[in-house]
LUMTIDO-118669 format. One record per residue: residue number from 1; x, y, z of N, C-alpha, C, O in turn. Coordinates in pm, whole numbers, plus 50000, padded with zeros to 5 digits. Layout:
  pos     nu     nv     nw    cau    cav    caw     cu     cv     cw     ou     ov     ow
  NUM      X      Y      Z      X      Y      Z      X      Y      Z      X      Y      Z
...
END
This chain:
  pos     nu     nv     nw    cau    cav    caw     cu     cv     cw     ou     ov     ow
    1  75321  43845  11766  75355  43728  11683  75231  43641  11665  75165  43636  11769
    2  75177  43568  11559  75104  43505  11506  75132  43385  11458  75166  43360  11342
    3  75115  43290  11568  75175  43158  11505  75020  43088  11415  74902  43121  11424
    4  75103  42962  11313  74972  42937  11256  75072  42753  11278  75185  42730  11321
    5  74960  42656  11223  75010  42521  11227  74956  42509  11051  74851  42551  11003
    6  75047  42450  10995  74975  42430  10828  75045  42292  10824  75145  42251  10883
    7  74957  42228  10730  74987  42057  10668  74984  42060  10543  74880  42078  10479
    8  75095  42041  10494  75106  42006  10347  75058  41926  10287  75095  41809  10293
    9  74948  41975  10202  74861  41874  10085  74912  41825  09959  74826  41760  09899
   10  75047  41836  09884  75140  41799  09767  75318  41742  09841  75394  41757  09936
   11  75307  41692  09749  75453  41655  09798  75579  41702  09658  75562  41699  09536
   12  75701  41742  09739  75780  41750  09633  75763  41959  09614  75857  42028  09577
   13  75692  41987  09632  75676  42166  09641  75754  42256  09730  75729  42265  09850
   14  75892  42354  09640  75908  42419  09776  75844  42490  09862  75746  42556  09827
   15  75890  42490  09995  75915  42539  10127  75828  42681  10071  75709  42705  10091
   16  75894  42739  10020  75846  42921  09977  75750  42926  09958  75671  42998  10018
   17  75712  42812  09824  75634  42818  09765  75493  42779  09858  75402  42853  09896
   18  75509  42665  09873  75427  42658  09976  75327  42728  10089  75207  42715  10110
   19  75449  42824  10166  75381  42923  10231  75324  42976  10151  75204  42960  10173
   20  75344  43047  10046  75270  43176  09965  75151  43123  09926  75047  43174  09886
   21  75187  43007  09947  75003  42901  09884  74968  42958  09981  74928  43073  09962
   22  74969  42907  10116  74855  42897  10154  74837  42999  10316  74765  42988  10415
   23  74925  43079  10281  74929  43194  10368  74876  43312  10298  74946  43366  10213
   24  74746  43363  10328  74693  43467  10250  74808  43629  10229  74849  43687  10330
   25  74836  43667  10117  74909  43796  10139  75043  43826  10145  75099  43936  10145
   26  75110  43656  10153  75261  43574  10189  75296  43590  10043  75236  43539  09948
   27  75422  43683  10042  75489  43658  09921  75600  43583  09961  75659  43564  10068
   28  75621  43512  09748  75737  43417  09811  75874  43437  09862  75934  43342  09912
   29  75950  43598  09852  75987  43669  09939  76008  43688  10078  76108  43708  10148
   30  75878  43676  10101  75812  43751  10251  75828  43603  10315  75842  43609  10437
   31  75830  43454  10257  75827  43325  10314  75972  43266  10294  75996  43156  10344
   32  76071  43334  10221  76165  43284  10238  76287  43341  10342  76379  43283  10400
   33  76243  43480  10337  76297  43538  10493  76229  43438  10588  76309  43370  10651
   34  76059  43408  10621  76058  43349  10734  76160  43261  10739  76249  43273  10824
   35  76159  43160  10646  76269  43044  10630  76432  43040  10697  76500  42961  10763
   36  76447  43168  10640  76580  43218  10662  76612  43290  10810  76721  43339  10839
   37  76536  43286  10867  76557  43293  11025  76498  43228  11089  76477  43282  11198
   38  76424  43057  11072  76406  43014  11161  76243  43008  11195  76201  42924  11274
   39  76178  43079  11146  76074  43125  11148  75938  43004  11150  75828  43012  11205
   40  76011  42877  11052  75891  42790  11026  75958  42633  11059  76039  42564  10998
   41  75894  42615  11165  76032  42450  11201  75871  42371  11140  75765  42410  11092
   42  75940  42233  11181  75852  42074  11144  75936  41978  11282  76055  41956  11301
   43  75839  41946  11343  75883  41876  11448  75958  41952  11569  76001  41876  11656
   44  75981  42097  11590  76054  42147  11654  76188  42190  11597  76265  42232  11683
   45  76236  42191  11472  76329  42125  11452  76299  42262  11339  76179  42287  11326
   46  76407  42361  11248  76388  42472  11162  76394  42393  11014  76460  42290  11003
   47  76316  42450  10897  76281  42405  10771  76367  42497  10696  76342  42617  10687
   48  76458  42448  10650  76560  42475  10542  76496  42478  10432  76433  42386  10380
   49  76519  42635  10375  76427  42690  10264  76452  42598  10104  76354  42598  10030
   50  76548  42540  10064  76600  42420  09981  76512  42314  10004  76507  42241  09904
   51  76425  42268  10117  76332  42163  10152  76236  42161  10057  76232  42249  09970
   52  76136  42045  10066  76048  42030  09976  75968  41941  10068  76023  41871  10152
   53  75867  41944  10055  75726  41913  10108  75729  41784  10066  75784  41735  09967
   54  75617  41701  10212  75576  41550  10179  75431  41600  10232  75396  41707  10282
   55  75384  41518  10210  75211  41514  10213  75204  41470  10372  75268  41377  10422
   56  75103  41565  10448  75129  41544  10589  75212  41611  10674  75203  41596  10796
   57  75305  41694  10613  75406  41730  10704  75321  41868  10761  75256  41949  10694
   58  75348  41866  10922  75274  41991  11005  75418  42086  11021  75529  42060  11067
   59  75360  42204  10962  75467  42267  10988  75435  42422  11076  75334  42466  11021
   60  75473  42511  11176  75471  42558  11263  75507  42667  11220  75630  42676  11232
   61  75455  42773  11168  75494  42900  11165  75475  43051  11246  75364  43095  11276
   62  75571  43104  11267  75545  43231  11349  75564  43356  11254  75674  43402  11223
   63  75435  43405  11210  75426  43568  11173  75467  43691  11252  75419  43734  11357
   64  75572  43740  11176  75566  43855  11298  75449  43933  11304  75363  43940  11216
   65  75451  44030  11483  75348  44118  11445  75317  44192  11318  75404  44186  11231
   66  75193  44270  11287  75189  44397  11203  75256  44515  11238  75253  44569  11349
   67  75330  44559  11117  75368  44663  11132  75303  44781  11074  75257  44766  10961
   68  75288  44924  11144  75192  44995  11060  75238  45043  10924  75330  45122  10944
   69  75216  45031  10808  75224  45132  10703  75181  45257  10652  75082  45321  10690
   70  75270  45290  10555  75253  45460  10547  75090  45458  10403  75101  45438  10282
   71  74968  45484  10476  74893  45470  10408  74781  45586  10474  74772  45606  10595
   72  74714  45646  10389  74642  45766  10479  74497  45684  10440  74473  45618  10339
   73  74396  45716  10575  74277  45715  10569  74220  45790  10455  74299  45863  10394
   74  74093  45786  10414  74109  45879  10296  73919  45850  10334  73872  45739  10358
   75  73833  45987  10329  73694  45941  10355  73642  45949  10227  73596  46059  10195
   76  73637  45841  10127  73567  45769  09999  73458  45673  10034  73458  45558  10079
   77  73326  45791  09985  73220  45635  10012  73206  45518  09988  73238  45488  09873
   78  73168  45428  10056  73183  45324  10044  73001  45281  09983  72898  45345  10007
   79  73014  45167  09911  72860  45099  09883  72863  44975  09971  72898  44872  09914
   80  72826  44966  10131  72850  44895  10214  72723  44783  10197  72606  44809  10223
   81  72767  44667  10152  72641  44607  10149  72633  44421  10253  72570  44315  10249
   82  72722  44474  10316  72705  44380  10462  72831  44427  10562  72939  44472  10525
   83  72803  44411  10653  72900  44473  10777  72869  44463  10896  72770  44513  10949
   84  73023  44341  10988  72963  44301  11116  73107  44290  11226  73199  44357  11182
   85  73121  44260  11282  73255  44288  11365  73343  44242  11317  73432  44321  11286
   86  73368  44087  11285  73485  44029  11176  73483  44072  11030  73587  44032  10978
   87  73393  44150  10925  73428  44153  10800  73274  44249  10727  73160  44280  10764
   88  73348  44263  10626  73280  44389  10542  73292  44387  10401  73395  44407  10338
   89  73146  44355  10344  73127  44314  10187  73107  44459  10109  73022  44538  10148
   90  73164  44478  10035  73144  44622  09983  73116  44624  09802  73165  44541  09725
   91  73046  44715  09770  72998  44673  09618  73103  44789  09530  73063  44892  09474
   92  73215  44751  09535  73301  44823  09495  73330  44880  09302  73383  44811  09215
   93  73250  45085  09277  73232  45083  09175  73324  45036  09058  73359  44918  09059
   94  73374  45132  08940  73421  45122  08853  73572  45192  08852  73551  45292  08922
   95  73686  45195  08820  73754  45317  08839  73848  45272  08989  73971  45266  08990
   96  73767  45245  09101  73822  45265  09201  73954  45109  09211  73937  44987  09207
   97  74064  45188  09225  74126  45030  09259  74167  44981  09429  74169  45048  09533
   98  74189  44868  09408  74163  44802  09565  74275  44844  09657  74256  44920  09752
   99  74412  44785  09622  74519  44853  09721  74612  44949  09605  74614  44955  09482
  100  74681  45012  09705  74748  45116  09629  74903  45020  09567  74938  44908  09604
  101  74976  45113  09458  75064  45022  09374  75068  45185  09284  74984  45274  09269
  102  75201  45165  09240  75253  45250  09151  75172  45320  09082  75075  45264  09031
  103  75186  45426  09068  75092  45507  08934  74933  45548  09057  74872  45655  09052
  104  74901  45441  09147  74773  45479  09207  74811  45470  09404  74756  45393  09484
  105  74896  45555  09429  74920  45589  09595  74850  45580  09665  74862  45511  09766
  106  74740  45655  09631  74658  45655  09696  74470  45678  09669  74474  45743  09564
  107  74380  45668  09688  74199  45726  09650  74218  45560  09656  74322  45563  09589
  108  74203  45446  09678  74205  45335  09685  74097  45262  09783  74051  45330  09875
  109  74060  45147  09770  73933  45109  09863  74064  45094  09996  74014  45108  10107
  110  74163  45078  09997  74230  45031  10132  74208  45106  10200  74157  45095  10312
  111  74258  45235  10127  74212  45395  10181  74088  45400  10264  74063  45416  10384
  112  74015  45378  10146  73876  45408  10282  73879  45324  10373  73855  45375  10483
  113  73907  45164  10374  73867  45082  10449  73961  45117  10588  73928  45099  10705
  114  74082  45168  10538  74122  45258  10653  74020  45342  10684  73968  45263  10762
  115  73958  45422  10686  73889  45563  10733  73737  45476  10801  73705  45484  10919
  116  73657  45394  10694  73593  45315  10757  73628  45212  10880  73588  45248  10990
  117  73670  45140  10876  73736  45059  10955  73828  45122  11095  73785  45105  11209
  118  73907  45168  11079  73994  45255  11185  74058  45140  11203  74082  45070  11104
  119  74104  45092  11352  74176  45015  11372  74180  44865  11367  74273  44787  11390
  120  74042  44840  11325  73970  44730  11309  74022  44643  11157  73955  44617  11057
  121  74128  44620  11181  74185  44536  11028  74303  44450  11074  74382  44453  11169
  122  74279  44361  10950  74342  44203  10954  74522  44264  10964  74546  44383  10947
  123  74606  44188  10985  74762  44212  10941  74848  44087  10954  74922  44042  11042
  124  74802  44039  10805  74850  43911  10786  74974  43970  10721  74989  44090  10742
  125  75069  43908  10643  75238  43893  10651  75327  44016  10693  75421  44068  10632
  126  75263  44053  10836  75358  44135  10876  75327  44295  10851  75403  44375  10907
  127  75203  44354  10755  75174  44471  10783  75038  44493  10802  74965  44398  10772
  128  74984  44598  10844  74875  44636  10872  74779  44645  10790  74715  44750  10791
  129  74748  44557  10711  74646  44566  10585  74482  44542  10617  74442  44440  10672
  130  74412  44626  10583  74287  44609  10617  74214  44499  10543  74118  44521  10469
  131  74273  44363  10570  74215  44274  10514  74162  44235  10356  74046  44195  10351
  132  74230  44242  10239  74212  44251  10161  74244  44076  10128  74359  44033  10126
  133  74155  44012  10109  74132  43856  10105  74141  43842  09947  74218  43757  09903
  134  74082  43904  09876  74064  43881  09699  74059  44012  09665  74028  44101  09744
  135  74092  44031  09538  74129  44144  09456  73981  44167  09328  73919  44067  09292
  136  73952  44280  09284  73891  44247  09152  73964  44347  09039  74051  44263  09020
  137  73988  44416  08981  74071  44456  08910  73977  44648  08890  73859  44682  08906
  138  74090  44720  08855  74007  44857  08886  73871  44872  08764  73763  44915  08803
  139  73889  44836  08632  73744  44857  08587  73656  44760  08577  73566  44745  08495
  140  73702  44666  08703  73520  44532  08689  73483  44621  08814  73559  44691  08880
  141  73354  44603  08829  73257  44627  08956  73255  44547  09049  73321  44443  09048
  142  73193  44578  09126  73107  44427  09205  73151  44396  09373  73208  44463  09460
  143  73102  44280  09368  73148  44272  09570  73265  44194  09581  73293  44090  09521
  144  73348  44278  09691  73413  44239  09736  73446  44167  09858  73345  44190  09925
  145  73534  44084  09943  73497  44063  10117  73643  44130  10171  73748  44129  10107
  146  73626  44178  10279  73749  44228  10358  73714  44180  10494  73608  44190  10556
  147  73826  44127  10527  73856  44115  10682  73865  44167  10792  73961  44235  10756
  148  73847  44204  10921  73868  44295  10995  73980  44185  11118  74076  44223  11185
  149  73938  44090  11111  74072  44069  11164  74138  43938  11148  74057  43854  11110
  150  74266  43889  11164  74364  43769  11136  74288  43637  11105  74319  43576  11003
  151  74191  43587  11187  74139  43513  11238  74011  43497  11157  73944  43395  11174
  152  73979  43574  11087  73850  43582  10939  73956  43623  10825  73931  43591  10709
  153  74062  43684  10852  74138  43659  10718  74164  43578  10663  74138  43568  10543
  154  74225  43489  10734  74262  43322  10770  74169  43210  10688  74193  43123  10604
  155  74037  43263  10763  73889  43159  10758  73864  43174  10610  73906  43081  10540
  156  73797  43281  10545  73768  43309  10410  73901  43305  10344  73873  43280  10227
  157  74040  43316  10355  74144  43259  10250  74116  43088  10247  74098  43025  10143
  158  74117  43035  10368  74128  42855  10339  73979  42867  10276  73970  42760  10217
  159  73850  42941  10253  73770  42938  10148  73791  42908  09993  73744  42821  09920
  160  73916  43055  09962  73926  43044  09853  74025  42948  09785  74035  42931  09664
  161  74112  42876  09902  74215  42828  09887  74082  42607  09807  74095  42520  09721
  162  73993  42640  09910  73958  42502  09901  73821  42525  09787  73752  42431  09746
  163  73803  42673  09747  73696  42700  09631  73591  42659  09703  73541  42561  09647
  164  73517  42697  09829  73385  42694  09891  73353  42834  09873  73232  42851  09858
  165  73438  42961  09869  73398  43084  09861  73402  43093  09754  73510  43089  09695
  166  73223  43116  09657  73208  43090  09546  73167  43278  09510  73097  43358  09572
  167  73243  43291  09390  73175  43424  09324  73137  43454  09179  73212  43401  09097
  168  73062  43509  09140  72976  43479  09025  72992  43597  08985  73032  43677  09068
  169  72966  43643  08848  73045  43761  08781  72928  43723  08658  72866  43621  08629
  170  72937  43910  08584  72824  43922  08475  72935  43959  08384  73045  44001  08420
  171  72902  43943  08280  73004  43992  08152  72917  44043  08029  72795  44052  08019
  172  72996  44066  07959  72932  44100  07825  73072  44027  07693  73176  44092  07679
  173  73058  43933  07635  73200  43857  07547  73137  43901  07386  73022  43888  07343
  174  73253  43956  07323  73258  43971  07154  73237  43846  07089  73326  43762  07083
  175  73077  43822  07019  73078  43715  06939  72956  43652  07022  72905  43681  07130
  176  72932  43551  06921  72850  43473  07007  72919  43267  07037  72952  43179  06957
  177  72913  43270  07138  72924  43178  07175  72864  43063  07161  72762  43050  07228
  178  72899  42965  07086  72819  42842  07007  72740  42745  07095  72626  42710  07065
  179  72810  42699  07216  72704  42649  07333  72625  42741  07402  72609  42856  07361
  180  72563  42687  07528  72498  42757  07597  72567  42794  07717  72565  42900  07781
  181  72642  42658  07740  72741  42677  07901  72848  42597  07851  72829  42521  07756
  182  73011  42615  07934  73100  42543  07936  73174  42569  08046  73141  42638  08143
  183  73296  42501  08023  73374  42489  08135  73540  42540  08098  73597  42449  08039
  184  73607  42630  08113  73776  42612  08076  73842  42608  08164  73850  42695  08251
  185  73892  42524  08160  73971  42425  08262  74122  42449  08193  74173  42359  08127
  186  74187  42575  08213  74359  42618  08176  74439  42699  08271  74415  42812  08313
  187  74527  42631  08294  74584  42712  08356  74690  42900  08351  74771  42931  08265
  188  74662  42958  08430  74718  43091  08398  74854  43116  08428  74930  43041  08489
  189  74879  43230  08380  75068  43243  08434  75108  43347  08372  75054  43370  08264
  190  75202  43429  08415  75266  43519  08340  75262  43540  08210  75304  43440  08153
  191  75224  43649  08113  75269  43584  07983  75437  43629  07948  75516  43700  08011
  192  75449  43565  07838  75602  43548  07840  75699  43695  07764  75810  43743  07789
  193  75602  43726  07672  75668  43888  07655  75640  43965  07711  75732  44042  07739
  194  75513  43996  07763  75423  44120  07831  75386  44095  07993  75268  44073  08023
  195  75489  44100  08093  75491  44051  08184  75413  44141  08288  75435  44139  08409
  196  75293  44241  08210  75192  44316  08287  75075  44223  08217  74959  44228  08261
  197  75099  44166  08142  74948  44045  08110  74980  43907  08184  75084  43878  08243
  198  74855  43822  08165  74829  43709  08181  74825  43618  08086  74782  43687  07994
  199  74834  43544  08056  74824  43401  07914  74790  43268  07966  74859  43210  08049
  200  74703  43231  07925  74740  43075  07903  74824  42993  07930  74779  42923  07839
  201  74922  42920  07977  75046  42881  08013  74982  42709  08055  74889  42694  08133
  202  75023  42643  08016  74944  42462  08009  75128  42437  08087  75122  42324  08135
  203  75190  42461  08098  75309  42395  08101  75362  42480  08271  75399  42402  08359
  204  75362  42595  08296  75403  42644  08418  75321  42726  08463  75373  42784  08559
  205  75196  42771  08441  75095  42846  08467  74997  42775  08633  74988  42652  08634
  206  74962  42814  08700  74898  42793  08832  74719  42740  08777  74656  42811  08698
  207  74677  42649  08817  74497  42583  08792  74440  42675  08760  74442  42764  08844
  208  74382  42699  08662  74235  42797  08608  74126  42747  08590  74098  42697  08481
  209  74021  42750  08713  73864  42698  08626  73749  42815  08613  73717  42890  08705
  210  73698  42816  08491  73579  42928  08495  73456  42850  08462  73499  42805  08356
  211  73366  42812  08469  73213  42778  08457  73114  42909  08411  73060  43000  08473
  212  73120  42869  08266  73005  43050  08208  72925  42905  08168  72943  42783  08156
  213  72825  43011  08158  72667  42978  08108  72584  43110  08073  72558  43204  08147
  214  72542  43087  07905  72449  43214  07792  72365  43285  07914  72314  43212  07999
  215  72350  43429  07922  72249  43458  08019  72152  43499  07886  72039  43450  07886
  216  72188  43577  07783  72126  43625  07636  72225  43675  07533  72334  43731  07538
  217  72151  43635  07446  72227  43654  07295  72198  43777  07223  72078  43802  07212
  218  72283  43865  07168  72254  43987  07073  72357  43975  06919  72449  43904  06879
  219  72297  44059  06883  72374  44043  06756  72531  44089  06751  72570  44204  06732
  220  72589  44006  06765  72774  44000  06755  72827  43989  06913  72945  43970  06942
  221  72717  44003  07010  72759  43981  07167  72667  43870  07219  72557  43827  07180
  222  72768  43830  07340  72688  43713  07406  72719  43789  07540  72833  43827  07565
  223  72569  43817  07663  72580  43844  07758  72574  43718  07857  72463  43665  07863
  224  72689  43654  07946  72697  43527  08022  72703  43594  08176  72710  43705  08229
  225  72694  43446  08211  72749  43438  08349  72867  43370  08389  72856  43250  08364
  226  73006  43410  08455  73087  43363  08487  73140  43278  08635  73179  43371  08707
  227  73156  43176  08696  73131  43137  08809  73280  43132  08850  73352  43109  08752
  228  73339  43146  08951  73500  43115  08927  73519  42977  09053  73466  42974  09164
  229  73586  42901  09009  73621  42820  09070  73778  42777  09118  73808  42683  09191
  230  73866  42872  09057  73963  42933  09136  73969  43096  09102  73880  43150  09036
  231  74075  43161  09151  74077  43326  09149  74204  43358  09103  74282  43419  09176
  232  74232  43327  08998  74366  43391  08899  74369  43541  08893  74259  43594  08904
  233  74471  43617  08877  74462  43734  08813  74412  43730  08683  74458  43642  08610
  234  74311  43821  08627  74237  43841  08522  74187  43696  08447  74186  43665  08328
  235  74148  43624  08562  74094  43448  08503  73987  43453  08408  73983  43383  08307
  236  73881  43557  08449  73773  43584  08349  73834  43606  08231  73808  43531  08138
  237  73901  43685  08219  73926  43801  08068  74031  43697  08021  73999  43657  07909
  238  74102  43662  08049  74231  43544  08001  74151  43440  07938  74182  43401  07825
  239  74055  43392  07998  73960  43210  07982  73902  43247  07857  73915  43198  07744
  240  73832  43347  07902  73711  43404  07765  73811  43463  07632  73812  43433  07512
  241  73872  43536  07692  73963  43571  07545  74030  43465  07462  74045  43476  07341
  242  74081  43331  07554  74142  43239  07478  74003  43132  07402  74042  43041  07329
  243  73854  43148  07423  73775  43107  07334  73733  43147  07233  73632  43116  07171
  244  73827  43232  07211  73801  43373  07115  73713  43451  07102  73666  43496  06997
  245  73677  43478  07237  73545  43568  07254  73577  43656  07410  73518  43645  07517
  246  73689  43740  07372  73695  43847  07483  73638  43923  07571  73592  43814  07606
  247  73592  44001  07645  73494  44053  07726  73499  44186  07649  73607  44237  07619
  248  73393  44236  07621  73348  44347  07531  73436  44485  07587  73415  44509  07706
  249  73507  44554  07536  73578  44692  07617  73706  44639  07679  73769  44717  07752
  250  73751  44522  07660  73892  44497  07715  74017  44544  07621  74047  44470  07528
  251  74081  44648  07638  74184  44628  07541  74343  44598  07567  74447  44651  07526
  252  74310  44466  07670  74409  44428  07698  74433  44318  07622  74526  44294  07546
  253  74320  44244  07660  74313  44078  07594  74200  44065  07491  74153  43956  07460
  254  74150  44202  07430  74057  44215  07260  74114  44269  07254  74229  44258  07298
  255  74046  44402  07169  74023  44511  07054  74126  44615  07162  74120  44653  07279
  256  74182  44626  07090  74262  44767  07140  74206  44866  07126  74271  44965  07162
  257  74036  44898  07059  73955  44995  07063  73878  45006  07189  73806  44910  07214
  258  73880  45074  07247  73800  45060  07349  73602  45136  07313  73553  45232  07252
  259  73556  45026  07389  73393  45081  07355  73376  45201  07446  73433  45221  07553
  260  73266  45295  07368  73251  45446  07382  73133  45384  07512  73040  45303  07515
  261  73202  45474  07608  73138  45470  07682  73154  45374  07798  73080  45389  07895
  262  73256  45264  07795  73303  45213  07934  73466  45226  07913  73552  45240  07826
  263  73445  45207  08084  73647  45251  08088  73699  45145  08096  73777  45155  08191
  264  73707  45030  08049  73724  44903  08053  73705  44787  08026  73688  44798  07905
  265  73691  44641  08055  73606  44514  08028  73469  44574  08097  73448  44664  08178
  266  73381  44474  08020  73246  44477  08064  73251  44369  08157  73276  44257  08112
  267  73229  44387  08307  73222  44278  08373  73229  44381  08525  73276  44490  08558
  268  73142  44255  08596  73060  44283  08725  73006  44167  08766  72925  44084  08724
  269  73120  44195  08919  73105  44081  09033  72984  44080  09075  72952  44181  09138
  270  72895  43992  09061  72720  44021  09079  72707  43911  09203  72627  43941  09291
  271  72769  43804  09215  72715  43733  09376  72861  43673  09424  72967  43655  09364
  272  72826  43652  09539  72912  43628  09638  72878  43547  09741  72771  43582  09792
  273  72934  43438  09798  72885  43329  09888  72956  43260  09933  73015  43187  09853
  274  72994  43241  10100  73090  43195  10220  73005  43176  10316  72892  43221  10335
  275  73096  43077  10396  73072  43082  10525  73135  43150  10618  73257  43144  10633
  276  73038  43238  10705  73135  43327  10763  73216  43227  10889  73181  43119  10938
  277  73344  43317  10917  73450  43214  10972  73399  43203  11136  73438  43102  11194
  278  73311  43306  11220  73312  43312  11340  73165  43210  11357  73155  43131  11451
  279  73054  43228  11250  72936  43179  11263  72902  43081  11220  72793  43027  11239
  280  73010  43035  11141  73016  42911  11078  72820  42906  10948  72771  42814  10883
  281  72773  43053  10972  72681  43034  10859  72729  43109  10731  72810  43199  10707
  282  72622  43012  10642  72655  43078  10473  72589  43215  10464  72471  43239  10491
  283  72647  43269  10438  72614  43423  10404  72651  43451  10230  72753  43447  10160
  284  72522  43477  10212  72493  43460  10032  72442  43635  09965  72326  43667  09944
  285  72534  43703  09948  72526  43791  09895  72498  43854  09722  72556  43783  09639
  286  72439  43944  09677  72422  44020  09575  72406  44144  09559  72349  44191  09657
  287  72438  44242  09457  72420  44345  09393  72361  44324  09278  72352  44209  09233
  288  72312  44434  09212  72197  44426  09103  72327  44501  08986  72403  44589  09025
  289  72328  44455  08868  72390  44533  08724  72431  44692  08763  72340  44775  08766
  290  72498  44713  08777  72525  44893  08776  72420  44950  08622  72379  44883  08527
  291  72404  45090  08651  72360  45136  08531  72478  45095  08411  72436  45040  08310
  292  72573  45113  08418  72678  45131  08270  72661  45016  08242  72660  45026  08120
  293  72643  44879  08271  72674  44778  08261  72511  44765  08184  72503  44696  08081
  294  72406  44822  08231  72250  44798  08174  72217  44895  08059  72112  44887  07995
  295  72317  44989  08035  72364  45072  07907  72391  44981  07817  72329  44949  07716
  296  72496  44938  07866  72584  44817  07753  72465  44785  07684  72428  44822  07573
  297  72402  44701  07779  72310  44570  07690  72193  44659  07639  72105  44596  07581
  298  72178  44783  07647  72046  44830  07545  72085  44843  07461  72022  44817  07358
  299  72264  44910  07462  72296  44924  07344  72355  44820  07239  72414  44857  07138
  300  72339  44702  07269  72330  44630  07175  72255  44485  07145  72287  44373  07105
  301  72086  44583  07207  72011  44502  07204  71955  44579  07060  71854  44650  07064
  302  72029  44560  06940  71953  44618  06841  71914  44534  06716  71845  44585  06627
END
């Protein structure tokens, strides 16, 4: 069992909801069973899942142990580009996706990080997950951080939760972009017919901030830099597509054509920067452009 102590920063938010904030991996599901047995008191006293949060309130939760899941080691190289007893930065290619989910069982980075890792992984809400703190989507590139155990899972989520764990991303967007840098400040959310996309949503959608700035200009493309200042599902490709300038090869949120020659958006997680949770130092990471991504830009440096 894994107890944690959390203080509510909003008032008026349910109970569920709440946990899933700010419990890394906590669905709102997975927090309303705690609820429903008792699982999360305030004062000694059990939190009735109908409750709603005041600002200040300490509330006491017990995780059950991990349980193991049915997931096979799988030996897929890894591009290991930091690795130390609590956690492991990996420059994760193109293609490969992070945890397994319908349609993809298994060849997954969890996979390896099982085979790498062995027993050495986080198991935050109750299963044995090898620490999977942030997601990047299967055709962006770039670095990722994984946990090796509860206690750095923990540390780098209240990172991303408070936006000190900063990550920086390369793109390639259709069009050129009339400033040099901006800011979109919208929030994301389900979209409302296509409930495998993301949209825009100003009215029930969760905080979106992205910070791009021109890295170079070509004719009909703008190659930027993207900074994220929270971590939405598909925040890049959602922000940029709603300036009307999509990420080049997306044919989710552009051109339903896809460009010859990538399997996806053009985009690559290029830096990464935390404090690690045991050393309390900043650890400031990078990878260099993959080749496909330095294809792109010759080819439309014309």
């Amino acid at each position: 069992m894994t107890a944690l102590t959390l203080t509510a920063d909003r008032a008026g938010e349910r109970m569920d909801a709440f946990l899933a904030r700010s419990v890394p991996d906590l669905t709102r599901s997975a927090a309303q069973k705690l609820l429903e047995r008792g699982a999360v008191t305030r004062d000694g006293a059990a939190v009735k899942k109908n409750e709603r949060t005041c600002v200040g309130d300490v509330l006491a939760v017990e995780l059950p142990d991990p349980q193991p899941v049915d997931l096979v080691p799988q030996n897929i190289p890894l591009d290991v580009v930091y690795e130390d007893a609590d956690l492991i930065v990996v420059n994760k290619p193109v293609g490969l996706v992070v945890h397994p989910a319908p349609g993809h069982p298994d060849g997954t980075l969890v996979n390896a990080l099982l085979y790498h890792c062995g027993d050495s992984l986080s198991g935050i809400n109750g299963e044995l997950r090898p620490g999977i703190v942030h997601r990047i989507d299967r055709d962006t590139s770039g670095l990722i951080v994984c946990a090796k155990n509860d206690r750095t899972h923990l540390g780098l989520a209240a990172q991303l939760q408070d936006h000190s764990l900063a990550r920086v991303y390369e793109a390639v967007t259709v069009g050129n972009l009339r400033e040099d840098a901006g800011t979109v400040d919208a929030p994301i959310g389900r979209h409302p017919v296509d409930r495998k996309k993301m949209a825009v949503d100003r009215q029930n959608g969760r905080s979106a901030v992205t910070h791009w700035s021109v890295i170079g200009r070509y004719p009909g493309y703008t190659h930027v830099e993207c900074r994220l200042e929270t971590g939405r599902t598909h925040q890049i490709r959602v922000h940029m597509a709603s300036l009307g300038h999509p990420l080049l090869g997306d044919v989710v949120y552009g051109s339903r054509k896809p460009w010859p020659g990538l399997a996806g958006q053009c985009l690559h997680a290029r830096k990464i920067r935390f404090i690690h949770p045991t050393t309390g130092q900043p650890v400031e990471l990078e990878c260099p452009l993959p080749d496909w991504f330095q294809n792109v830009l010759r080819q439309i440096d014309r």
